[in-house]
C-alpha positions as CSV (number, residue, x, y, z in Angstrom):
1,X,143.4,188.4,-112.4
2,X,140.6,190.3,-113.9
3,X,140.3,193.9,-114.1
4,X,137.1,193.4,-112.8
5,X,138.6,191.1,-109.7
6,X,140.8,193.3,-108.5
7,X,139.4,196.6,-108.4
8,X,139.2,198.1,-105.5
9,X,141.5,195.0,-103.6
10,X,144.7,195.8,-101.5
11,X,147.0,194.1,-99.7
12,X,150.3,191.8,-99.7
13,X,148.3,188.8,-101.3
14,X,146.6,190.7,-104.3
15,X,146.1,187.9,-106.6
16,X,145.9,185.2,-104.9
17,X,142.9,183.1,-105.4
18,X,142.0,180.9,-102.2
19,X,139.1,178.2,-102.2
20,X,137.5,177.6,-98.6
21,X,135.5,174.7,-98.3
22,X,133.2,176.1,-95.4
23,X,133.4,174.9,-91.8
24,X,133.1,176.5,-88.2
25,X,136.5,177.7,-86.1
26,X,139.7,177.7,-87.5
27,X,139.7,177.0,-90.8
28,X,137.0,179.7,-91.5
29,X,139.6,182.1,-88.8
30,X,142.7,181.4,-91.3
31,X,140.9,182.1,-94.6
32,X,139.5,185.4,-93.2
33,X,143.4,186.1,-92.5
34,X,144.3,185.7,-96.1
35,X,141.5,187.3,-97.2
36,X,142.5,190.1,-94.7
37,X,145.8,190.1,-96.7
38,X,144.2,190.5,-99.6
39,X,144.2,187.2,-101.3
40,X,140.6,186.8,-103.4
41,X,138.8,183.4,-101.0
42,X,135.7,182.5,-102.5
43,X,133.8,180.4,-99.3
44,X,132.2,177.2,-100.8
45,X,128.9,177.4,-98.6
46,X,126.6,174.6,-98.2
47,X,122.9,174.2,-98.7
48,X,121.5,175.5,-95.8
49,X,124.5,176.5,-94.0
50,X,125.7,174.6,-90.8
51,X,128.1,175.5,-88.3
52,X,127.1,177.1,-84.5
53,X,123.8,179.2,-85.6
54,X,125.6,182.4,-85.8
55,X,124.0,185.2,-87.9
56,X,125.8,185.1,-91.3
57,X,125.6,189.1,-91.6
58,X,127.9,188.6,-87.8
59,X,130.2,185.9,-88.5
60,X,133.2,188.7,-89.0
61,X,135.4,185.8,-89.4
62,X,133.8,185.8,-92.9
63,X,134.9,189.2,-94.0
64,X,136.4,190.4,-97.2
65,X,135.5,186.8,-98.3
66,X,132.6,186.0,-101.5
67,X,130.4,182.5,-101.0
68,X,129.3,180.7,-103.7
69,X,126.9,177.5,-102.6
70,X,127.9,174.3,-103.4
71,X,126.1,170.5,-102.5
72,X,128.6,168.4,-102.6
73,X,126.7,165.6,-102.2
74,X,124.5,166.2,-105.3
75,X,125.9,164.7,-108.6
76,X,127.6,168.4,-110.1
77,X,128.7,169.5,-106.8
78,X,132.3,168.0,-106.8
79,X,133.0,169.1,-110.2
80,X,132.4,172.4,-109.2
81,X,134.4,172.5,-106.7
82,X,137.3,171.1,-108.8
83,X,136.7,173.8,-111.3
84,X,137.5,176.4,-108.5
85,X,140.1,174.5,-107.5
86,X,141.7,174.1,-111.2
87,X,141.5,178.0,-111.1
88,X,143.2,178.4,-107.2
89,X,146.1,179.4,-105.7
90,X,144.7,177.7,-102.6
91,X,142.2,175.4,-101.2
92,X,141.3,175.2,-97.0
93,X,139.5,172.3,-95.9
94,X,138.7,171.2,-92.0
95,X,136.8,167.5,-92.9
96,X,137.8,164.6,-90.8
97,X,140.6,162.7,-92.6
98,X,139.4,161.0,-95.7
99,X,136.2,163.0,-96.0
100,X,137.6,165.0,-98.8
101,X,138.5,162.2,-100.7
102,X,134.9,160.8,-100.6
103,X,133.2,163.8,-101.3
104,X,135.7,163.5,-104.6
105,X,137.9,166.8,-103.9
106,X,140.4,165.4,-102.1
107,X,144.2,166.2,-102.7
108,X,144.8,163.8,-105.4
109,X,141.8,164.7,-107.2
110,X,142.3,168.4,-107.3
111,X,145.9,168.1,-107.8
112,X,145.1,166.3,-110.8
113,X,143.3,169.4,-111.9
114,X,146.3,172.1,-110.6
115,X,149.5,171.1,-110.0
116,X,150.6,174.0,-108.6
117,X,147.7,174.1,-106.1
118,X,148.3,174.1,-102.1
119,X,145.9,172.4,-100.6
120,X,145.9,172.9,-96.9
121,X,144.1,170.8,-94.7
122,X,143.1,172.4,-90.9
123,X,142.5,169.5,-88.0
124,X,142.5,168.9,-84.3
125,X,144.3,165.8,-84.2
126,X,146.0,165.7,-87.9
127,X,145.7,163.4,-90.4
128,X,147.8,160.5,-88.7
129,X,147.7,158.7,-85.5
130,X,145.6,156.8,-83.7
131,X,142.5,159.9,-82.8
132,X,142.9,161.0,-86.5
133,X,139.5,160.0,-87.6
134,X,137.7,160.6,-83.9
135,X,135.6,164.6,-83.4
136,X,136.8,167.1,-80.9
137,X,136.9,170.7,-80.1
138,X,140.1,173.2,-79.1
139,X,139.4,172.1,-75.4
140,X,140.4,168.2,-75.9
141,X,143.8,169.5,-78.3
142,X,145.0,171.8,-76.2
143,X,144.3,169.4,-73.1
144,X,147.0,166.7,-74.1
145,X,150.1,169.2,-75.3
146,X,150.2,169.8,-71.5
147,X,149.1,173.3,-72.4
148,X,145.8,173.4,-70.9
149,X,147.3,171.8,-67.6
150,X,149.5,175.1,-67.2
151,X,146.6,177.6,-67.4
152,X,145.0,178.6,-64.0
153,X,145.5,178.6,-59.8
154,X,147.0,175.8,-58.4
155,X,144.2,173.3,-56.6
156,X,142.1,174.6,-58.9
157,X,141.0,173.5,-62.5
158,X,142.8,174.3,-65.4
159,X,141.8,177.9,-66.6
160,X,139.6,177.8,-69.9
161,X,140.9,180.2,-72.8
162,X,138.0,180.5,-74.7
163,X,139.2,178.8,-77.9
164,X,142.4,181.0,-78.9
165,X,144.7,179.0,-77.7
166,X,143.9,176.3,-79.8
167,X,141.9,176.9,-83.2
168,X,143.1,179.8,-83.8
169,X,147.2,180.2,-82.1
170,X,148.0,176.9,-82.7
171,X,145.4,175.8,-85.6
172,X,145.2,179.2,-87.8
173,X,148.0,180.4,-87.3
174,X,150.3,178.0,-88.4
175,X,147.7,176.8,-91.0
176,X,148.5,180.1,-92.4
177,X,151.9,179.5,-91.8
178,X,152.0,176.6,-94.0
179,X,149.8,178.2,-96.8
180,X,152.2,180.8,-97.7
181,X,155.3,178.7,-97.1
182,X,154.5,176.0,-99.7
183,X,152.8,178.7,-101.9
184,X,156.1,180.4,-101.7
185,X,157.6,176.7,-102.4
186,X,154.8,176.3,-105.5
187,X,155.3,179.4,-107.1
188,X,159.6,178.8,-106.7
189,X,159.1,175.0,-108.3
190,X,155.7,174.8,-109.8
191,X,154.8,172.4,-107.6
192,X,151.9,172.4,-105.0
193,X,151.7,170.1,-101.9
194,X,149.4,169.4,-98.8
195,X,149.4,171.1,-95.8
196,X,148.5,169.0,-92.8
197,X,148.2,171.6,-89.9
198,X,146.6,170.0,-86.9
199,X,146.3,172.1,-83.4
200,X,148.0,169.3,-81.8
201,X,151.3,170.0,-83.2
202,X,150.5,173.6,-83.1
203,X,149.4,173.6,-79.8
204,X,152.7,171.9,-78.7
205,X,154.9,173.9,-80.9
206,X,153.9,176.7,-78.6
207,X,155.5,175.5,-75.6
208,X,158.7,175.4,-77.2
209,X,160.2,177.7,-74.6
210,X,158.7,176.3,-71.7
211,X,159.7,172.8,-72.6
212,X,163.2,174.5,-72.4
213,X,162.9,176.4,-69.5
214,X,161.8,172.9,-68.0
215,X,164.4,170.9,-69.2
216,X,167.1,173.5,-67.8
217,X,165.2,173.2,-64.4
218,X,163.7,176.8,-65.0
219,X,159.9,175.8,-65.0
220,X,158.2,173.3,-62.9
221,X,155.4,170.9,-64.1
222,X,152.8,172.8,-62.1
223,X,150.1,175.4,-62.3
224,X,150.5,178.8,-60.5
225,X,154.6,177.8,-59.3
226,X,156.7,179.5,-62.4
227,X,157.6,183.2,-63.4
228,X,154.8,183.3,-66.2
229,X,152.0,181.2,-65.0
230,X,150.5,183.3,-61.9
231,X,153.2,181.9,-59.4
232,X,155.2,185.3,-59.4
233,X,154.2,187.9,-57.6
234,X,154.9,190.7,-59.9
235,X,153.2,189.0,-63.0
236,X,149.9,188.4,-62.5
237,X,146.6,190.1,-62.2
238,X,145.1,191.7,-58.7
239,X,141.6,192.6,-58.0
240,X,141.0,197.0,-57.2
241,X,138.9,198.2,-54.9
242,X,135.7,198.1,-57.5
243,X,135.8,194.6,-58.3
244,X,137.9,195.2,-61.6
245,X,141.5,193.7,-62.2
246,X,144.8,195.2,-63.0
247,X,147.3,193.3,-65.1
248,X,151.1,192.9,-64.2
249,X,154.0,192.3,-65.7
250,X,157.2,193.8,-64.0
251,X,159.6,191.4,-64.5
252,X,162.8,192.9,-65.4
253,X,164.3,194.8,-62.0
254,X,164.0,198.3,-63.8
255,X,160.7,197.7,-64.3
256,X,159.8,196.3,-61.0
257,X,161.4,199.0,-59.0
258,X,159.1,201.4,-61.4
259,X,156.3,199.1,-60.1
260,X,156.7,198.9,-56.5
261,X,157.6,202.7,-56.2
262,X,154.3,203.8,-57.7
263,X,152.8,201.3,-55.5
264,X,153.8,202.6,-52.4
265,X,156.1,199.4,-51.4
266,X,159.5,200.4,-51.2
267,X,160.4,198.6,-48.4
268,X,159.4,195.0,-51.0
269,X,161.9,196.1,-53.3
270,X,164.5,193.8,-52.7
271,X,161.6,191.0,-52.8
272,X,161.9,190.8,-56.4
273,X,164.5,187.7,-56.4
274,X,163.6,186.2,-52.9
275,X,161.3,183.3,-53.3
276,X,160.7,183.1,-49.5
277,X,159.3,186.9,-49.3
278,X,157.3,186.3,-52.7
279,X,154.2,185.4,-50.4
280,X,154.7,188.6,-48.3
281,X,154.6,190.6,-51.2
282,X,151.7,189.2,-53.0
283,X,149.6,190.1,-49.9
284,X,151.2,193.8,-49.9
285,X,150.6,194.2,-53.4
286,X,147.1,192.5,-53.2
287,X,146.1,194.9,-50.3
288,X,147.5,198.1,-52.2
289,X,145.3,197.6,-55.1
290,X,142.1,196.9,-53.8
291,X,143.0,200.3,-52.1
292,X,141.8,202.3,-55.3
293,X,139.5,201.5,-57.7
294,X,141.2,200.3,-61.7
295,X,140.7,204.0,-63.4
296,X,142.7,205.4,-60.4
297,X,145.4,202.6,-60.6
298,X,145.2,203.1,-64.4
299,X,145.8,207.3,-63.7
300,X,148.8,206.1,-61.2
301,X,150.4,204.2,-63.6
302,X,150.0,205.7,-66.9
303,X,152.8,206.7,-68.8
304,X,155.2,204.8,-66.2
305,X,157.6,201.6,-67.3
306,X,155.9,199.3,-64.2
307,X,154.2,197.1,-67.2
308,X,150.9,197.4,-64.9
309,X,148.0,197.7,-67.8
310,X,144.3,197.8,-66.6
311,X,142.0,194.2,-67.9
312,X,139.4,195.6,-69.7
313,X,136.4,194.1,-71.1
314,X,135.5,193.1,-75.2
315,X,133.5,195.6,-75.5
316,X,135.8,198.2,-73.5
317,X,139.0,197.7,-75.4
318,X,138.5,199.3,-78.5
319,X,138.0,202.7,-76.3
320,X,141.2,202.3,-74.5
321,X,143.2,205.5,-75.6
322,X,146.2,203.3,-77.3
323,X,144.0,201.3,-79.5
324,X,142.1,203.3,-80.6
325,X,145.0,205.9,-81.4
326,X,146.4,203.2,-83.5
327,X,143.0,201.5,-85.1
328,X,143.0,198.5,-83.4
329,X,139.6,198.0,-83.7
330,X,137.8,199.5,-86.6
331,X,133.8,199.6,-87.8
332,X,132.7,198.9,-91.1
333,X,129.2,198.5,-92.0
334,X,127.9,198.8,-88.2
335,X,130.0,196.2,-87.0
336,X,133.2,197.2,-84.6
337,X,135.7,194.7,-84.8
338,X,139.3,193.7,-85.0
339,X,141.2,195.7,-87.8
340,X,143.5,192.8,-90.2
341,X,147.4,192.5,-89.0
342,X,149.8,192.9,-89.3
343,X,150.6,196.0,-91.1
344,X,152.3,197.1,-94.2
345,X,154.1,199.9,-95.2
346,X,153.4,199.4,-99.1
347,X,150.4,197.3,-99.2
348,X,148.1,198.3,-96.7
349,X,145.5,196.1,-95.3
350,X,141.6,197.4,-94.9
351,X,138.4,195.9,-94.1
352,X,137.1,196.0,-97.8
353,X,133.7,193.9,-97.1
354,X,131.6,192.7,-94.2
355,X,130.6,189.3,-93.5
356,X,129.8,187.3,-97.2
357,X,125.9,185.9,-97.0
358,X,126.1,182.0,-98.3
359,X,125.8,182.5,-102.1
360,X,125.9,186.3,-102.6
361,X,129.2,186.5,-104.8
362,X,128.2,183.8,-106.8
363,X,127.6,185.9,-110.1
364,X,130.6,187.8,-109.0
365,X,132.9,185.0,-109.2
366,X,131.3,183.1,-112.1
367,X,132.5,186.1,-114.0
368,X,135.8,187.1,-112.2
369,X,136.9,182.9,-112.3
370,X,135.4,182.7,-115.6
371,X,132.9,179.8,-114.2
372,X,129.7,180.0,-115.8
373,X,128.5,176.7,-114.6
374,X,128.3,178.1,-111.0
375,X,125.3,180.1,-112.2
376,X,123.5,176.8,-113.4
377,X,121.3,174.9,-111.2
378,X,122.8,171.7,-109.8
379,X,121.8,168.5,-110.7
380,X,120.7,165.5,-108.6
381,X,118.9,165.4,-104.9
382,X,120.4,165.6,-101.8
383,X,122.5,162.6,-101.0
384,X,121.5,161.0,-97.4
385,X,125.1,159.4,-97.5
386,X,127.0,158.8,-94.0
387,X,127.6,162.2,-91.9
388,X,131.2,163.1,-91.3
389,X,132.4,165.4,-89.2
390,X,135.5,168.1,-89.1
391,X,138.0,168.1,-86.7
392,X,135.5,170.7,-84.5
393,X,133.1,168.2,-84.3
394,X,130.5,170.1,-86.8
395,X,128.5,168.1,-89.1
396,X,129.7,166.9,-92.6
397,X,127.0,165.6,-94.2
């Protein structure tokens, strides 16, 4: 890596050079995490952006990244992609299946260029099987693992979890997963491979203790009926007497005794393992806290073992006196927001650069990649070729 590269870069993944093909949800949400770690992603932007409208100088999940713009439709476009990727540790795509490959960057053709490279592929539904070529969004994936089906109050719908569940627990996260696995595997044999991280199998992969817990009988196929789903009494959440909520989580009988002592219900403590009083005691502890408002529960129970924590709001949580002892949440350039983990004892981590503006480190990474064609102008209109779409339903064209 160049001098010039990596001054002033940090982290466990110092030198390693990632190429982001640019997309909206997870695939975007994974790179930022190896950039966060300190690997050097260039973000291959395209003419005139795309994605869900968001303010580029916002999207945080483009931090600590550099965009170069790139038409990959126009007759140069491919070719400079390939030239990133001949120079790359790593390249992130989120097309449908086969879009890669028409644009002319697909696996084989970049692997013909790097043998070494890992090219990691982020999807909903993979690139197999028979809804491998059809759109979607986290909401449809996480749907037919049965994971979406566990989330909320019986007789009610299924509880929406924004989209971390999906895209980013079971997509990024095991996208990332498999990045630094067969990097690990490249840099050990010299050999690259693809990555095919869909949030299907992530999803799925998930559930792995609950599928056990229901095969031994422990867990029943039902919202709002099993020990971690709302259907216990003592893990849950319970509305105060202001209209906020208080989270619970006293499940081991230490803890639980902590917890119904502070709240004033002794005479439930041997509830704990009686399913038939469980209704009794979700009325007591319902009608305690909507006795006091959430900051007095929070005073009651601070400092205790009851695993009783108050829910607090986006914009609340990076005030709450643990996080932001720790640096949970950081600022940089204006912007409060979630500080990179994990953490490292002898590569820290840091927010080095807000959110990269499509095409802003081009003359950066022309020099630092030794590219000078990325500074030319490309050849060749526009193409008006078929659209294609990524596995979040965004628009490939």
């Amino acid at each position: 890596m160049a001098t010039a590269e990596a001054a002033g870069r940090q982290g466990p993944l110092t030198g390693v050079r990632v190429v982001e093909l640019a997309g909206i949800g997870p695939g975007p949400f994974a790179a930022m995490l190896l950039a966060d770690l300190g690997a050097d992603v260039v973000r291959v932007d395209r003419p005139g952006g795309g994605g869900l409208g968001i303010d580029p100088a916002h999207d945080l999940t483009n931090r600590n990244k550099r965009s170069v713009v790139v038409d990959l439709k126009s007759p140069a476009g491919p070719a400079r992609v390939l030239d990133l990727a001949a120079r790359a540790d790593v390249l992130i795509e989120g097309y449908r299946p086969g879009v890669a490959e028409r644009l002319g960057v697909g696996p084989g053709a970049c692997h013909a260029r790097n043998p070494r490279l890992v090219y990691a592929r982020m999807t909903g539904w993979g690139q197999d099987g028979p809804l491998a070529p059809r759109a979607g969004h986290d909401i449809a994936y996480i749907a037919v693992t049965g994971t979406l089906g566990m989330i909320g109050e019986p007789g009610t719908p299924p509880a929406v979890p924004a989209n971390l569940l999906g895209d980013y627990a079971g997509g990024s996260l095991y996208l990332v997963v498999g990045v630094l696995a067969a990097l690990h595997h490249a840099r050990a044999t010299g050999t690259g491979q693809v990555v095919d991280a869909a949030i299907v199998d992530g999803t799925a992969h998930l559930s792995a203790m609950i599928h056990g817990m229901l095969a031994a009988d422990a867990w029943q196929d039902r919202r709002g009926a099993n020990l971690l789903d709302g259907g216990c009494p003592y893990y849950g959440t319970y509305e105060t007497a202001d209209g906020r909520y208080m989270a619970v989580g006293a499940l081991e009988q230490r803890f639980y005794d902590e917890f119904t002592a502070l709240l004033g219900l002794e005479e439930h403590a041997g509830a704990r393992t009686d399913l038939a009083r469980w209704g009794e005691l979700r009325e007591a502890v319902a009608a305690r806290f909507k006795s006091r408002t959430q900051q007095e529960w929070t005073t009651v129970f601070q400092g205790s073992d009851a695993c009783v924590a108050p829910v607090l709001s986006l914009r609340e949580a990076p005030h709450h006196p643990h996080l932001a002892a720790r640096g949970t949440f950081t600022e940089h350039a204006g912007l409060t927001q979630p500080a990179p983990a994990p953490r490292f004892s002898a590569t820290p981590t840091a927010v080095r650069a807000g959110p990269a503006l499509p095409g802003a480190g081009t003359a950066d990474v022309a020099r630092d990649w030794d590219l000078p064609a990325l500074l030319e102008d490309e050849d060749g209109e526009h193409g008006d070729g078929e659209h294609e779409y990524g596995e979040d339903g965004e628009d490939r064209s």
